[in-house]
C-alpha angles and dihedrals in degrees: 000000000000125000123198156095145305122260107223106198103016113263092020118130104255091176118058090065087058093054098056105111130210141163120293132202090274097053100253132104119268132159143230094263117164117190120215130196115270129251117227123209124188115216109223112259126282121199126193125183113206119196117227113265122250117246095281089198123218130331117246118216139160134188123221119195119183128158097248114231095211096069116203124014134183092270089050110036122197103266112220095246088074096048101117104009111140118223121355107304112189097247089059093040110130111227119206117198144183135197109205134197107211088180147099098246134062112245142189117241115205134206134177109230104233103001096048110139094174092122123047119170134209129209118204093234113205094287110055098270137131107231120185110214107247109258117237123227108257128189107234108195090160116046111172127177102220113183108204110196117218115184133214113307088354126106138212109220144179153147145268155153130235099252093041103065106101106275099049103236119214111252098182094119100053091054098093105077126254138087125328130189115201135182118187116218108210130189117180128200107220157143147219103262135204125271093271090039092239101126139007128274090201138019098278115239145170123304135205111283109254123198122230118229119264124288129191126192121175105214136204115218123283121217121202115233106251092037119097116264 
């Protein structure tokens, strides 16, 4: 569908006097620009025949979690609430993670940008239980779908910190200092790619949930900015 001007006479430029701006009624600049009807062109048919897929069989992943020693990074700046903080407090404990692809074929790994609900962690608490940290409510205004590909033997990482996974967990119990286990429960939502990894085989969709390995980090105390030290 093209949209533009006459030639008169042919070969003439139509559209330079078009382009030439001044000041309209409501004091910004505008231009003399006269829409014409489009004109709509059809391609010639193309058909493609595509052979059904073998069974492709079942995607491999794994999921790494390590305090990373580096601390915070450009993709992970330092948040306020962690400026002056002495020691590593859990709630400003950098998180490094990989998602690995222990398969055969290259995948696509996806992730919502601000609901995605992919990594949920668990804390032992003192008597020998898994508890999961409660989730906050958090507003989502937008929300993208972003497919990552990962190809075989190779791993997408990362960082983050606890309050800052999608749901905003609740730290508040990790705040006094000592010693925390953690394991991280993740569920993908991916697909079978291409060779190159560049698209998806199939419509991506939720995998089985897989468990990190166990992580301890022993913790000095976090103040919250506002309480008394």
């Amino acid at each position: 569908m093209l949209w533009g001007c006459t030639e008169n006479p042919e070969g003439s430029d139509c559209l330079a006097p078009l382009q030439i701006l001044r000041t309209a009624s409501w004091g910004g600049p505008t231009a003399d620009v006269d829409f014409q009807t489009p004109i709509e062109v059809v391609s010639g048919e193309i058909e493609v025949n595509s052979p059904a897929l073998p069974d492709l069989g079942t995607l491999k992943i794994a999921f790494e979690v390590t305090p990373n020693p580096q601390g915070w990074t450009k993709s992970l700046p330092m948040p306020s609430k962690c400026a002056g903080q002495a020691g590593t407090s859990i709630e400003c404990t950098v998180f490094h993670y990989a998602i690995r692809n222990l398969g055969s074929r290259p995948i696509r790994n996806g992730r919502f940008g601000c609901s995605d609900y992919s990594i949920i962690p668990e804390y032992l608490t003192g008597n020998g239980e898994w508890k999961r940290l409660d989730p906050r409510l958090k507003a989502c205004t937008m929300n993208i779908y972003i497919e990552t590909p990962i190809l075989p033997g190779k791993a997408d990482e990362g960082d983050f910190i606890l309050s800052n996974l999608a749901p905003e967990f609740d730290t508040a119990p990790l705040y006094p200092a000592g010693d925390y286990r953690f394991r991280f429960h993740f569920q993908s939502d991916a697909c079978f790619a291409s060779p190159d990894g560049s698209f998806c085989l199939l419509r991506p969709k939720e995998q089985p949930a897989v468990t990190s390995n166990e992580v301890t980090v022993n913790a000095t105390e976090f103040v919250p900015s506002g309480r008394p030290e």
